[in-house]
C-alpha positions as CSV (number, residue, x, y, z in Angstrom):
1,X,6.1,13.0,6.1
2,X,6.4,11.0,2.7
3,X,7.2,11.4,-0.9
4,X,5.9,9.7,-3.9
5,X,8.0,8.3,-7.1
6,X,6.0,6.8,-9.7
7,X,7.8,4.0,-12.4
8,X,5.8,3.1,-15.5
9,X,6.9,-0.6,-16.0
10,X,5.5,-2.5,-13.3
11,X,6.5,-6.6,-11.5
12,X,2.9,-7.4,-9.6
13,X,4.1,-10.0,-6.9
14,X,1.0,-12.2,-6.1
15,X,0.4,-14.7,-3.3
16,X,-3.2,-16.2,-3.7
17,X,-4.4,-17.0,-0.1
18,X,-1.6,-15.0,1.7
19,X,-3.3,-15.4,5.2
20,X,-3.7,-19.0,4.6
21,X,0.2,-19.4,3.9
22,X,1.2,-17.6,6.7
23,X,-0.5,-20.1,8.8
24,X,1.0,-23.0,6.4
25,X,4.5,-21.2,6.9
26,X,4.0,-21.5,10.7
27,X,2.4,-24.2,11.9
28,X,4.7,-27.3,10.2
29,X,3.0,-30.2,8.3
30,X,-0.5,-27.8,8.1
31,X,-0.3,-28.2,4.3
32,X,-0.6,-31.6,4.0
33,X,-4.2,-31.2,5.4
34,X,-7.4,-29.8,4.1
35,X,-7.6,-26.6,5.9
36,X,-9.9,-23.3,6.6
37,X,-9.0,-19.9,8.0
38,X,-12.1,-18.6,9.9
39,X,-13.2,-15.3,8.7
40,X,-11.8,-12.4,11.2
41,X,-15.4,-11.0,12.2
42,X,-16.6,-14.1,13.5
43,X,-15.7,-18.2,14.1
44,X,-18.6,-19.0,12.8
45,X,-17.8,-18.9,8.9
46,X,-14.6,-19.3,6.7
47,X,-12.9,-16.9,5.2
48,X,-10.0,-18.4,2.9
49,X,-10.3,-22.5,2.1
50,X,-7.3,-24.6,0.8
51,X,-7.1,-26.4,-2.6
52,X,-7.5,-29.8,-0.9
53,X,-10.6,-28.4,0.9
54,X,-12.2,-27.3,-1.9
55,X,-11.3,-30.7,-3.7
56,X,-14.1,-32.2,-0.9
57,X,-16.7,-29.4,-1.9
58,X,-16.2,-26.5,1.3
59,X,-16.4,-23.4,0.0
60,X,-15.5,-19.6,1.6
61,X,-18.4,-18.2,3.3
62,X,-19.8,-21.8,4.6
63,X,-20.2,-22.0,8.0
64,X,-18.2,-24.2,10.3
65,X,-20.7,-26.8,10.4
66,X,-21.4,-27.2,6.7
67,X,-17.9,-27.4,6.0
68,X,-17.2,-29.9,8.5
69,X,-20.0,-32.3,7.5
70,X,-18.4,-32.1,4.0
71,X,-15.1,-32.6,5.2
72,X,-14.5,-34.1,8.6
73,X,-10.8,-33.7,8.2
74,X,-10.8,-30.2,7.8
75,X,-8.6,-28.6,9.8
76,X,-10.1,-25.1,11.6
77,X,-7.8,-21.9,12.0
78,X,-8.2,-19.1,14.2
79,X,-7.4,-15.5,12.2
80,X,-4.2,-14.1,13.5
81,X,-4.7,-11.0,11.5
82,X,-1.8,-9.0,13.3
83,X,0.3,-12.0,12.2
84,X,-0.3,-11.4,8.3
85,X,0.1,-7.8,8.9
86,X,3.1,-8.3,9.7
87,X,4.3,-10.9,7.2
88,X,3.0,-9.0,4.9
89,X,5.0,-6.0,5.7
90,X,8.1,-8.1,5.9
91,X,7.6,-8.9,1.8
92,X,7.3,-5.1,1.3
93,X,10.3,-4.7,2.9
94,X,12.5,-7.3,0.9
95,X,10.6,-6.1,-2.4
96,X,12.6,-2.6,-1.4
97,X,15.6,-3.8,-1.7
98,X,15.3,-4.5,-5.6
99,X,13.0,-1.0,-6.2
100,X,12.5,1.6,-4.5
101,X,9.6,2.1,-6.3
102,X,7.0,-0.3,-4.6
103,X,3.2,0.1,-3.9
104,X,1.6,-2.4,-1.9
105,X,-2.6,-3.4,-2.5
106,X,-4.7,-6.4,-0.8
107,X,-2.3,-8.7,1.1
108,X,-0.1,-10.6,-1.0
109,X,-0.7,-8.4,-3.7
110,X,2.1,-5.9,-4.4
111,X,3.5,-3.6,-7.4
112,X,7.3,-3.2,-8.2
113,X,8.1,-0.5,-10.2
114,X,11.0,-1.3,-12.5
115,X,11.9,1.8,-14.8
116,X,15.7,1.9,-14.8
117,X,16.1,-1.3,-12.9
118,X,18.0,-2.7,-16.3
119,X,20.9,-0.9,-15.6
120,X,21.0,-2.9,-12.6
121,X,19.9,-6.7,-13.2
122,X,19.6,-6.2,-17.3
123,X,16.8,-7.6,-19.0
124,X,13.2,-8.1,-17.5
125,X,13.8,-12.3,-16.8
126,X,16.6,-11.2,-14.8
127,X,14.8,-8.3,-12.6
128,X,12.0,-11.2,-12.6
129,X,14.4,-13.5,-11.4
130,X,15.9,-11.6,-9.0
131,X,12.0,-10.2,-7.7
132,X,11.7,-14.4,-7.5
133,X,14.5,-14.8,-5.3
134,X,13.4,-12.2,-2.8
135,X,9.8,-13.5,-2.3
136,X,11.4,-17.2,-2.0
137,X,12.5,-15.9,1.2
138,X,8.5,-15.5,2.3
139,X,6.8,-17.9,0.3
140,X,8.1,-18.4,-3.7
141,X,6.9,-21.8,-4.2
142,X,3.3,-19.6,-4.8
143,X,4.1,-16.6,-5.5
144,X,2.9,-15.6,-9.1
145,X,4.8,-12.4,-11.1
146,X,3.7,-10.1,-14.0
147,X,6.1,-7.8,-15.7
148,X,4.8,-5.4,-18.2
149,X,3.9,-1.5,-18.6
150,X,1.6,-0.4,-16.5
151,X,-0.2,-1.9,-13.4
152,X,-3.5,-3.6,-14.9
153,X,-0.9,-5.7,-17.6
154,X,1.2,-6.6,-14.8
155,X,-1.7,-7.8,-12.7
156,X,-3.1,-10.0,-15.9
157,X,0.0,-11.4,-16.3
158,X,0.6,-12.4,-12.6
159,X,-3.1,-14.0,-12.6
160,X,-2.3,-16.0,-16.0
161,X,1.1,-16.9,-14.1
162,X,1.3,-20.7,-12.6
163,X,2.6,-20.9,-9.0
164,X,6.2,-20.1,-8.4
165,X,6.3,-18.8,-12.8
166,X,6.2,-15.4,-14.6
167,X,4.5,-13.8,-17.1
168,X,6.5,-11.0,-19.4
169,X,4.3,-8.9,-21.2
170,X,6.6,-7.1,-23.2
171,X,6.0,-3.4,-24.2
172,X,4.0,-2.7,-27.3
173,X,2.6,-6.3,-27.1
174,X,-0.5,-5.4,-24.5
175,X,-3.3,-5.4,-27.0
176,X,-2.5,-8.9,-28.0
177,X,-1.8,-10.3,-24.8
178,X,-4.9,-8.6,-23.1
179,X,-7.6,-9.7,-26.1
180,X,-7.2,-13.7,-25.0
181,X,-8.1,-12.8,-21.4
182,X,-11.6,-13.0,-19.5
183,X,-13.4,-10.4,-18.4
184,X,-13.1,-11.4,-15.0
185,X,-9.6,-10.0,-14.7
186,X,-11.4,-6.4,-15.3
187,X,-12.4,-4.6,-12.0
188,X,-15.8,-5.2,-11.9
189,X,-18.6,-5.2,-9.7
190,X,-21.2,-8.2,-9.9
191,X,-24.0,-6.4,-11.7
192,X,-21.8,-5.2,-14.6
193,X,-20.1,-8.8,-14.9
194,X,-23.3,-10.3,-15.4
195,X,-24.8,-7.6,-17.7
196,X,-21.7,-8.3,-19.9
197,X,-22.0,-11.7,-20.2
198,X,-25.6,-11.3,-20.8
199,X,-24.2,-9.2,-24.1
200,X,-22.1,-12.0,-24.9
201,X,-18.9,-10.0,-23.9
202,X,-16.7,-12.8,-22.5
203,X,-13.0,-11.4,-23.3
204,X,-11.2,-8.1,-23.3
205,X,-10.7,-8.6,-26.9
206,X,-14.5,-8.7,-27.1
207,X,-15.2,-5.7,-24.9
208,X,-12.3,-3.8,-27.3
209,X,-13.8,-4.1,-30.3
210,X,-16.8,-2.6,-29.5
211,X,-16.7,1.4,-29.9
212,X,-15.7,3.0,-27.0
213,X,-18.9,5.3,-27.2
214,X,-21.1,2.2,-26.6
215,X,-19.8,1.1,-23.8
216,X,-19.7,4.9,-22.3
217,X,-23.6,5.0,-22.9
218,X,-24.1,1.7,-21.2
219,X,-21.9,2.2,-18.7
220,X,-21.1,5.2,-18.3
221,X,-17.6,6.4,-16.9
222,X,-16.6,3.3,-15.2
223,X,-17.5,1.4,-18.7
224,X,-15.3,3.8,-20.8
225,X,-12.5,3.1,-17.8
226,X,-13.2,-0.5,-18.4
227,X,-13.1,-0.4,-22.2
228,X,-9.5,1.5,-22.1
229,X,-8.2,-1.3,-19.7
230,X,-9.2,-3.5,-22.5
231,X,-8.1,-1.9,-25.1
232,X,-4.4,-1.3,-23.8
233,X,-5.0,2.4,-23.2
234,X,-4.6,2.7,-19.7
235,X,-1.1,1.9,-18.1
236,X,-1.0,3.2,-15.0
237,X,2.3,4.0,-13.3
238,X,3.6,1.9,-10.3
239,X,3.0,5.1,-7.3
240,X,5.4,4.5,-4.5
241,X,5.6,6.2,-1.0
242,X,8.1,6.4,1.5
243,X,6.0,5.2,4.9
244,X,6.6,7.3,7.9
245,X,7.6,5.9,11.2
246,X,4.2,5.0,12.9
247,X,3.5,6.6,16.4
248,X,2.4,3.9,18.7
249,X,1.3,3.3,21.8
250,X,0.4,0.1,24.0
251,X,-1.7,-1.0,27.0
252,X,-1.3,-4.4,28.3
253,X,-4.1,-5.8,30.6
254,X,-3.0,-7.8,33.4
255,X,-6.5,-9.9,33.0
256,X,-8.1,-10.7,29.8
257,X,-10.3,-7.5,28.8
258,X,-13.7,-8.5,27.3
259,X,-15.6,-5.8,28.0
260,X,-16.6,-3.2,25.7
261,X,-16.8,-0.4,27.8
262,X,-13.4,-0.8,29.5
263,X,-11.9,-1.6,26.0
264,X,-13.6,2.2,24.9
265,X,-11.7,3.6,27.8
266,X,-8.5,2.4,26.7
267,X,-9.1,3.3,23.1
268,X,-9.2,6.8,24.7
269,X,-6.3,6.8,26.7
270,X,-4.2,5.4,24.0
271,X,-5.1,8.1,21.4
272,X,-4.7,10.9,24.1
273,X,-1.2,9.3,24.6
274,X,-0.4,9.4,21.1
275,X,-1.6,12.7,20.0
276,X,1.5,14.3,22.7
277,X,4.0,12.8,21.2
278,X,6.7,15.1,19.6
279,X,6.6,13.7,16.2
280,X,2.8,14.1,16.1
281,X,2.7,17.9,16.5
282,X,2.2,20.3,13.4
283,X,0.5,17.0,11.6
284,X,-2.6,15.6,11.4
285,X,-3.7,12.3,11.5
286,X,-4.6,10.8,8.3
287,X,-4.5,7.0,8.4
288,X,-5.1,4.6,12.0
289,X,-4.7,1.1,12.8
290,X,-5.8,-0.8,15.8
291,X,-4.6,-4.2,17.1
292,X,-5.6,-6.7,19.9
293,X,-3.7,-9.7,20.8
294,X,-6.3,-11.9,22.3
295,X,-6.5,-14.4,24.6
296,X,-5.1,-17.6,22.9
297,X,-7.6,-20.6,23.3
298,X,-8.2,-23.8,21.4
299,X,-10.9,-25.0,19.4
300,X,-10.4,-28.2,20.0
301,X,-12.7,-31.0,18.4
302,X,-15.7,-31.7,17.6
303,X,-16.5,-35.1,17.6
304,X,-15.9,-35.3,14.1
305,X,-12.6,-35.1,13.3
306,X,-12.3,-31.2,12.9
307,X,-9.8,-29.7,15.1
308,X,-8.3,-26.4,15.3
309,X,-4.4,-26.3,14.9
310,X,-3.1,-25.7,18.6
311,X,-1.5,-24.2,19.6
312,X,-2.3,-20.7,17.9
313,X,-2.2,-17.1,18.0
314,X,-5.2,-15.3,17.9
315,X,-5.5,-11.3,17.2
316,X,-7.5,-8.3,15.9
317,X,-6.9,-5.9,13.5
318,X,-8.5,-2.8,11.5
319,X,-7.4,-0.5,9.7
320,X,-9.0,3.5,9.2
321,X,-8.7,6.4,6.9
322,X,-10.2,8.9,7.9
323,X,-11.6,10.7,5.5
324,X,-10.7,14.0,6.7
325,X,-7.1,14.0,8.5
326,X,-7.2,15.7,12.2
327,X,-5.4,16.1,15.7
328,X,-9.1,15.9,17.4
329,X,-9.1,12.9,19.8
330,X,-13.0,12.3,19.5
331,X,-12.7,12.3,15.5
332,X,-10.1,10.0,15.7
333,X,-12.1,7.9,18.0
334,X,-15.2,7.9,16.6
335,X,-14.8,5.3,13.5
336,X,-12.7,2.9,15.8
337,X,-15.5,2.9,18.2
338,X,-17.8,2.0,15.6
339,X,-15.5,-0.9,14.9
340,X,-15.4,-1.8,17.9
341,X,-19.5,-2.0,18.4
342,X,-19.9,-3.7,14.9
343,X,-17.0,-5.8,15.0
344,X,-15.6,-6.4,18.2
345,X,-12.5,-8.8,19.0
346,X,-14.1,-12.7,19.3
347,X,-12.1,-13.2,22.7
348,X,-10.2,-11.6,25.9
349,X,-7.5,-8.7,25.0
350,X,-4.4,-9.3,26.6
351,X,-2.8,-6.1,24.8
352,X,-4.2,-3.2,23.1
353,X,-2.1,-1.2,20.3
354,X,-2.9,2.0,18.5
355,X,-0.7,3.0,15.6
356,X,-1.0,6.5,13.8
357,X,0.3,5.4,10.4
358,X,-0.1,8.6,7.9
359,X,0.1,12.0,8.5
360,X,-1.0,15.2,6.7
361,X,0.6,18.4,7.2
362,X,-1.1,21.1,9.7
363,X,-1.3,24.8,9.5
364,X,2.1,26.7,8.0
365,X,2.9,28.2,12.0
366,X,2.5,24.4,13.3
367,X,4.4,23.1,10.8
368,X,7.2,26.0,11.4
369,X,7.4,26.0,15.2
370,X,6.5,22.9,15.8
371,X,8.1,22.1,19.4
372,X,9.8,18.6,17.5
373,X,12.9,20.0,15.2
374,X,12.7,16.9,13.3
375,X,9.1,17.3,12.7
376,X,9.3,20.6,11.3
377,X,12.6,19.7,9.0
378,X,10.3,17.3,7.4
379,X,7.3,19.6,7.1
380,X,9.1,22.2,5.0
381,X,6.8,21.9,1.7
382,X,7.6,24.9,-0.1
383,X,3.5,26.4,0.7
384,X,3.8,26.2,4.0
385,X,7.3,27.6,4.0
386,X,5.5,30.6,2.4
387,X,2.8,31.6,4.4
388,X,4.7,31.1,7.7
389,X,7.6,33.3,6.2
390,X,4.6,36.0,5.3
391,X,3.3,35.9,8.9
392,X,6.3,36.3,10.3
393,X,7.3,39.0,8.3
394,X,4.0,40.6,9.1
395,X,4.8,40.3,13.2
396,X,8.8,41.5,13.5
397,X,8.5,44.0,10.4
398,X,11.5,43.1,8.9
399,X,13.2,40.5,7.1
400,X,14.5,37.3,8.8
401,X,14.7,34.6,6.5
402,X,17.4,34.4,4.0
403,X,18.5,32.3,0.9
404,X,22.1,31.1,0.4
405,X,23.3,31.7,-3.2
406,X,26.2,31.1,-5.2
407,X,27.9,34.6,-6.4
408,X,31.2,33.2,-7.4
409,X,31.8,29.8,-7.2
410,X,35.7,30.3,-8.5
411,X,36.7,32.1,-5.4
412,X,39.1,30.4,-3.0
413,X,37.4,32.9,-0.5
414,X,34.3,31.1,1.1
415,X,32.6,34.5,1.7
416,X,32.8,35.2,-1.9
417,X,31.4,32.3,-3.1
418,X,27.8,33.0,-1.9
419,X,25.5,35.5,-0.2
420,X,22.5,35.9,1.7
421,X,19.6,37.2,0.2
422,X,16.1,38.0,1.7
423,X,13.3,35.2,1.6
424,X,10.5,36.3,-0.8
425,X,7.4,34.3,-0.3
């Protein structure tokens, strides 16, 4: 159901605290405030803080009373995760219009592929510029850009940028740039951040000048992947992918749903529903998001000044890959359930929606006869066009697939021009 192009010379588009400016974007006069998005998993602590809230001391990860006798002014937000979802697909959308070459990673974070883009909009400050005036329509006054070869560079760049700026990296000139930068901008995992530091290794310069070997002794794998990022000798290529059309299905509660049991039951109905649908058959399910819109309630205040932003949309949201793709309602259940236990929505569900968002092929016959014509156009990778042309050969005992080719193209007779030739598998 998708196809994958891959671009060497890569724009990162960052948005630091994309959730947060949704809610700027939407609720008028939010930013002049100090202001806390509640984590999604429960009110209780934050999840993303503002600059002016962090200029009175709150922190992510507080909880709401800490933070509010630090800052009585804070102002409280309820996740809307559906919200930023959406938002953020919006910005992947507009990013498609300049490449279509574009891979997406946390929200706000998202790769632009550029290779051959100069023939377009020239140099790489005028692709930059032109990346810029796409994301101005979401939010460009924050928005930080990277240009340079490869994905980690590009990254670099757009986390050296200042808000609403670029950083060009330009090609051959990655070792330099990459040397001045902190370690922090590697991909690393606590315990390795502090065991470098505790080796005096504060820079990528630093970490590249030690021999590679070293590093891979006291490291390992990850530490030689580490010590090529550093180094320059790993650019890896911007990998785009054409996103199928979701399969969806809905259930909207005419009461607030709480419970979890009648919540399960939905789930269930709502994946049975989707698995019959025509585009679903010959594929398997790869990829599966669920979403709640819950009831909307206010926060109010507390007696101290700290008041939720009213009113406002409140939702639920996760996200699954399973890790081996199937058409098994119970498999595809399972994991979602789980989230469901662990992690359940903090509030009434007004609407329940189940998305099927990747797909991997089934068996050759499903993906041949496949009741959905559409379906099985898109299915026909040239394996499974093999095996089923085998099989079917093997049943009727004759030839029944043919190839068109071109015999003589100068002919002014069409039947002349090209014949039919059996299908060998």
């Amino acid at each position: 159901m998708s196809r994958s192009s891959t671009s060497s010379l890569a724009a990162c588009v960052w948005i630091p605290l994309f959730s947060l400016r949704c809610e700027e974007a939407r609720h008028e006069g939010l930013a002049a405030y100090p202001t806390a998005l509640l984590a999604p998993d429960t009110t209780r602590k934050l999840w993303q803080v503002s600059s002016r809230a962090r200029h009175a001391g709150v922190k992510p990860g507080m909880t709401v009373s800490q933070a509010i006798g630090l800052c009585s002014t804070l102002r409280l937000i309820e996740p809307d995760p559906v919200h930023y979802d959406d938002c953020f697909a919006r910005l992947l959308a507009a990013l498609n219009e300049i490449s279509p070459v574009i891979e997406s990673g946390e929200l706000g974070l998202a790769y632009v592929g550029t290779d051959g883009l100069e023939g377009v909009f020239g140099e790489p400050l005028k692709i930059i510029d032109a990346i810029r005036l796409t994301v101005g329509r979401s939010d460009g006054r924050t928005a930080r850009i990277g240009w340079g070869k490869g994905k980690f560079v590009a990254w670099v760049g757009a986390s050296r940028a200042k808000p609403g700026e670029a950083v060009i990296v330009p090609v051959g000139g990655e070792k330099a740039f990459l040397a001045s930068q902190p370690i922090s901008v590697l991909p690393l995992d606590a315990d390795i951040h502090r065991r470098l530091r505790q080796l005096g290794i504060r820079s990528l310069g630093a970490l590249a000048a030690l021999p590679e070997a070293a590093i891979t002794a006291q490291f390992g794998a990850v530490g030689r992947r580490l010590w090529r990022l550093a180094a320059g000798r790993i650019a890896d290529p911007v990998e785009g992918r054409i996103v199928p059309e979701p399969i969806v299905a809905a259930l909207t509660f005419f009461t607030p749903v709480g419970e979890r049991e009648l919540l399960v039951h939905a789930l269930e109905q709502l994946i049975s529903r989707a698995l019959k649908h025509p585009r679903r058959i010959g594929w398997r399910v790869h990829a599966v998001r669920l979403r709640a819109d819950l009831e909307s309630e206010s926060m109010g205040g507390d007696g101290r000044g700290a008041a939720c932003c009213a009113p406002t949309n409140r939702s639920w949201l996760v996200n699954v890959l399973l890790k081996d793709p199937t058409a098994d309602a119970g498999s595809i259940g399972a994991p979602l359930k789980t989230r469901l236990e662990q992690s359940p929505p903090t509030g009434g569900v007004e609407r329940l929606v189940l998305e099927f968002t990747a797909f991997a092929p089934g068996t050759a016959e499903l993906q041949l006869f496949a009741r959905d014509a559409q379906a099985a156009a898109r299915a026909g990778q040239q394996r499974a066009l093999q095996s089923a042309a085998r099989e079917i050969r093997m049943r009727v005992k004759r030839a029944c697939l043919y190839h068109v080719i071109e015999v003589q193209p100068w002919s002014r007779l069409p039947e002349r021009r090209y014949a039919l030739i059996d299908f060998e598998p």
